[in-house]
C-alpha positions as CSV (number, residue, x, y, z in Angstrom):
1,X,109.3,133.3,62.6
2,X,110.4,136.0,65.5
3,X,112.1,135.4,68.2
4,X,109.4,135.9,70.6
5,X,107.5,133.0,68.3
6,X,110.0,130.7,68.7
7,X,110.1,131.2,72.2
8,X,106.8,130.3,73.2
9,X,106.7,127.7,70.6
10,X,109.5,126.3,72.5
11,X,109.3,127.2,75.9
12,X,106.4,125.0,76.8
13,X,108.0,122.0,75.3
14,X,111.2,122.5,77.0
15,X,109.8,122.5,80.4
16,X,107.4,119.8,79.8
17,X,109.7,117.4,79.0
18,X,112.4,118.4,82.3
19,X,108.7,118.4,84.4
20,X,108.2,114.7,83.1
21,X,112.3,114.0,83.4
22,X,111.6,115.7,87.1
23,X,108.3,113.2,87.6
24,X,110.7,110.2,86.4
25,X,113.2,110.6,89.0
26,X,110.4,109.3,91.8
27,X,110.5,106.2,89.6
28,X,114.1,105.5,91.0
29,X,112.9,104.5,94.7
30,X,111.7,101.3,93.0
31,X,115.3,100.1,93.1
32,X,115.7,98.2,96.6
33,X,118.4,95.2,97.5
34,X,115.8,93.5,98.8
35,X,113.9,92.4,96.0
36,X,115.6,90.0,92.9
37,X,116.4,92.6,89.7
38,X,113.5,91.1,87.5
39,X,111.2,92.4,90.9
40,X,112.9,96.0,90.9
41,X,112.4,96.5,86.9
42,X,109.1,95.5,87.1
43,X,109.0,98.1,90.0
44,X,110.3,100.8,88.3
45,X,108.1,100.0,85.0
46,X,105.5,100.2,87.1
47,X,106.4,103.9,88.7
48,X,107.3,105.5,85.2
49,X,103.3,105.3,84.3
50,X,102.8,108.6,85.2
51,X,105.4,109.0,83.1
52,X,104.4,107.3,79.6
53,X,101.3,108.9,79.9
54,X,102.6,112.4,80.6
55,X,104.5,111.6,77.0
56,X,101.7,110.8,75.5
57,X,100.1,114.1,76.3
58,X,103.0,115.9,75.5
59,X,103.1,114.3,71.9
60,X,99.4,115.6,71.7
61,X,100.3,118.9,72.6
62,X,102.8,118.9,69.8
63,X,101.0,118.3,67.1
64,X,97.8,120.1,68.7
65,X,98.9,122.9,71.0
66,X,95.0,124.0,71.9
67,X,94.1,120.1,73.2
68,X,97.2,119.4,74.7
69,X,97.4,122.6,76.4
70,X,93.7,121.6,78.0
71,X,95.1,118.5,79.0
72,X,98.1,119.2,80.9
73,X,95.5,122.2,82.7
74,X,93.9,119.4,83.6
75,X,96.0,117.4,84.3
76,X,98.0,120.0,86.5
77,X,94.5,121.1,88.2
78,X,93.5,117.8,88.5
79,X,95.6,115.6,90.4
80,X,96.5,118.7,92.8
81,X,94.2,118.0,95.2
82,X,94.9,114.0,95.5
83,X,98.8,115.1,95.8
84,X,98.2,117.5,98.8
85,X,95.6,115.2,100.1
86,X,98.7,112.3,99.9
87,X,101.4,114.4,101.6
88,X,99.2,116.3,104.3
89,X,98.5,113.2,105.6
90,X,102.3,112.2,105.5
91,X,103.3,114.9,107.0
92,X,100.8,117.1,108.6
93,X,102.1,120.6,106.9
94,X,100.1,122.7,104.8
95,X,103.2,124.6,103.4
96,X,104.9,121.4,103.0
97,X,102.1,119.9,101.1
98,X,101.3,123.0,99.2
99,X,105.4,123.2,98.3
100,X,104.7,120.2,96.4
101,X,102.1,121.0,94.6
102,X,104.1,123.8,93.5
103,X,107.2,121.8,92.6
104,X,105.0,118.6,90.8
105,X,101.4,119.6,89.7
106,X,102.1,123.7,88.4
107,X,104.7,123.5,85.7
108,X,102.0,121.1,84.2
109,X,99.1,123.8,84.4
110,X,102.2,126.5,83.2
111,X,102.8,124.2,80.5
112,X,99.5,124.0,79.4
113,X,98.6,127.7,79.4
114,X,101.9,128.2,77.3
115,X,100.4,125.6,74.3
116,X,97.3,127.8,74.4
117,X,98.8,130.8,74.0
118,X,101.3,129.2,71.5
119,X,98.5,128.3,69.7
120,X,96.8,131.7,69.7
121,X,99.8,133.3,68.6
122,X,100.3,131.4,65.7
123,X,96.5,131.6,64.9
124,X,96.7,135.5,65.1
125,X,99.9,135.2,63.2
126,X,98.1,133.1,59.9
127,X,95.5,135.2,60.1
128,X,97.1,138.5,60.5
129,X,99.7,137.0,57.3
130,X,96.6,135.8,55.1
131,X,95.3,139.3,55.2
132,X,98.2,141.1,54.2
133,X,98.5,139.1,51.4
């Protein structure tokens, strides 16, 4: 496999799973003094949802790069307009807003468009290696 192979075999996985890691940190506001521990880890078992399903995908994607990659398009594409939706009414900024969508929504439509072309490359790659032979 080349090094350019590897890469974007890789490179999609990588920054899936340090978007997800990213996504889990909002989890941690479940943690408050005010409620008993049993409340705050039901709290916070409750706010890494987005996270076991975003795990989920990205086991999909691993094993098939072309549906996966769909889904975190999706995915990414998706849930964009409820997030800037969320914080505009928050905090009345359109840069703000669209900052965000930048920082939680994109790497997941990045990601996805890397699995595709993962998968094309390694389908050009088997073809292109079936012929020679």
């Amino acid at each position: 496999m080349k090094i350019s192979i590897k890469l974007i075999h890789w490179l999609p996985r990588v920054i899936c799973i340090l978007a997800i890691l990213f996504i889990s940190m909002f989890a941690l506001d479940a943690f408050n003094h005010e409620k008993t521990i049993w409340q705050q880890i039901a709290d916070f078992l409750m706010h890494l949802i987005p996270s076991f399903v975003l795990i989920i995908f990205l086991i999909i994607a691993w094993k098939r790069e072309f549906i996966g990659g769909i889904l975190f398009i999706l995915i990414g594409l998706g849930f964009s307009p409820f997030i800037f939706t969320h914080n505009y009414n928050m905090n009345q900024s359109v840069w703000m807003s669209l900052m965000i969508i930048l920082i939680t929504t994109i790497p997941f439509v990045i990601v996805g468009i890397l699995f595709i072309v993962s998968h094309r490359i390694k389908k050009k790659n088997f073809s292109s290696s079936t012929k020679n032979q």
